[in-house]
C-alpha positions, 0 to 999 in steps of 0.5 A, spaced: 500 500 500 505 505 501 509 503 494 502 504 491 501 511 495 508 513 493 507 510 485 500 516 485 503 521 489 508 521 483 504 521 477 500 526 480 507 530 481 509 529 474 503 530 471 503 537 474 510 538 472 508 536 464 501 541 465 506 547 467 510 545 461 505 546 456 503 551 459 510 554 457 510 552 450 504 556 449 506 561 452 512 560 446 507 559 441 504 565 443 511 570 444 512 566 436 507 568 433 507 575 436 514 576 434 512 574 426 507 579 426 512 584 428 516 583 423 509 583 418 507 590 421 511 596 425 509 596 431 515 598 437 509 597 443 508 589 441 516 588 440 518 591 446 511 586 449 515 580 447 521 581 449 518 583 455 515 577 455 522 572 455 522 573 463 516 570 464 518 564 460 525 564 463 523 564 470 518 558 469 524 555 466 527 556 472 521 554 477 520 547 473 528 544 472 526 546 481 520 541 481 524 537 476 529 536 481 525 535 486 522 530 484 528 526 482 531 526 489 524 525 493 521 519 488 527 517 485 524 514 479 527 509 474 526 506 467 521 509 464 518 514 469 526 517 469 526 517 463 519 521 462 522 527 467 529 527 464 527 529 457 521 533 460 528 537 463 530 538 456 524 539 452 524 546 458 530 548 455 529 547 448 521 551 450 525 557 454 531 557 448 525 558 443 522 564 447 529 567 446 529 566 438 522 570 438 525 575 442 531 577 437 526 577 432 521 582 435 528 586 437 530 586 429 524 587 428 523 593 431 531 595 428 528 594 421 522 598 422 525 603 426 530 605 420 525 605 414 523 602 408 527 596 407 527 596 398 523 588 399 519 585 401 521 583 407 515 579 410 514 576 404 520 572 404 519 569 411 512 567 410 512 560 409 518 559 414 514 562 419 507 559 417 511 552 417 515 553 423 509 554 427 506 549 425 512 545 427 512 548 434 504 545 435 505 540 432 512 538 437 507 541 443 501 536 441 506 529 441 509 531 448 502 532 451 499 526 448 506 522 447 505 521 441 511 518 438 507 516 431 506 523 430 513 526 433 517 522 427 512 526 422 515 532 425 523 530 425 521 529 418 518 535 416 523 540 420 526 538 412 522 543 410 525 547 414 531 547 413 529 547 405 526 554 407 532 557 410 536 555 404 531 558 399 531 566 403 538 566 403 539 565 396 535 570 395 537 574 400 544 574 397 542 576 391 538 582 393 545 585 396 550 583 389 544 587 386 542 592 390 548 595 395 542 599 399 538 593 401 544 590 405 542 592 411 535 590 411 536 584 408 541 581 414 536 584 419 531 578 414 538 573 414 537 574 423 531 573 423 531 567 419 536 563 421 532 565 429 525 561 426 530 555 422 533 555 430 526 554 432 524 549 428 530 545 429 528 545 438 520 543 435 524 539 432 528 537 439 522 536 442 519 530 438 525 527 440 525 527 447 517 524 446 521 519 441 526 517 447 520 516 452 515 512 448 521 507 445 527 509 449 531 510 444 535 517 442 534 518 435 538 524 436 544 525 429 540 519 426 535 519 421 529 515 423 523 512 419 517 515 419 512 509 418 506 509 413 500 509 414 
């Protein structure tokens, strides 16, 4: 009876702890997504909300790797339940690097719109980078709440696409600069912010594996995992 006590006490403490991790990644989401719309529209009052808004993500990182912590020490779990709390510790970080990533996009951002016109379309080029990293995030978020290691192998696969993007922009982008010399510096002030949303895709990405990691214990980390049909 006193193990079966202990085995409840434990479940309930974890999944309080992954419910404040969901609760962190959509507070990313949301930091994400307002970060793109500074970059869409000028809007100095947002940019400086999102960056404002890194410390709240950065004291809940701090607050749960304390409950994470403590959890080892009082339950001291093994096999999979250690598992399940150390990939939730790596899922925090890789959730509190995001929300700095939205951050660097909202401050560039605001450098951009502060200086003016930028000669292009600048929105424009990371559009579809932005609409596919989100949808990645979600995604990561959706397969680590439900443990869904189907899905999360869709999305290691996906995070390509990504990466394809990234590739695109910055060809372009270099061809705008040997084109134009006066676009330079907004077209580096776009190169930053693209590389901060491929980054962002790359911890969605992360994230899918550390669901990998708990459902089937492997780490498929620097691998390059199956993604079954049907």
């Amino acid at each position: 009876m006193i193990g079966e006590h202990s085995s409840k006490q434990y479940d309930q403490e974890l999944e309080g702890i992954r419910s404040k991790v969901l609760l962190m990644g959509g507070m990313v989401e949301t930091q994400f997504e307002e970060a793109l719309n500074c970059f869409r529209v000028d809007d100095a009052a947002k940019a400086d909300k999102v960056m404002a808004d890194d410390h709240a993500v950065n004291q809940l990182e701090v607050q749960l790797d304390d409950a994470c912590s403590h959890l080892i020490v009082k339950r001291q779990p093994t096999a999979n339940d250690l598992r399940t709390v150390m990939a939730t510790i790596k899922v925090i970080t890789d959730l509190e690097r995001i929300g700095d990533e939205s951050s660097k996009i909202a401050r560039t951002a605001k450098s951009l719109h502060g200086r003016g016109t930028t000669g292009f379309a600048h929105y424009d080029m990371i559009r579809t980078i932005g609409k596919a990293t989100s949808d990645l995030l979600h995604d990561a978020l959706d397969a680590f709440a439900r443990l869904d290691g189907k899905q999360a192998l869709q999305i290691i696969a996906a995070d390509e696409i990504v990466d394809h993007e990234f590739r695109t922009i910055l060809r372009n982008l270099i061809t705008f600069m040997m084109e134009d010399p006066r676009t330079i510096s907004s077209a580096l002030d776009t190169l930053w912010v693209a590389k901060a949303i491929e980054r962002i895709g790359d911890h969605a990405k992360n994230i899918a594996e550390y669901v990998i990691y708990v459902v089937e214990g492997r780490d498929i980390r620097h691998s390059k995992p199956v993604v079954q049909e049907g």
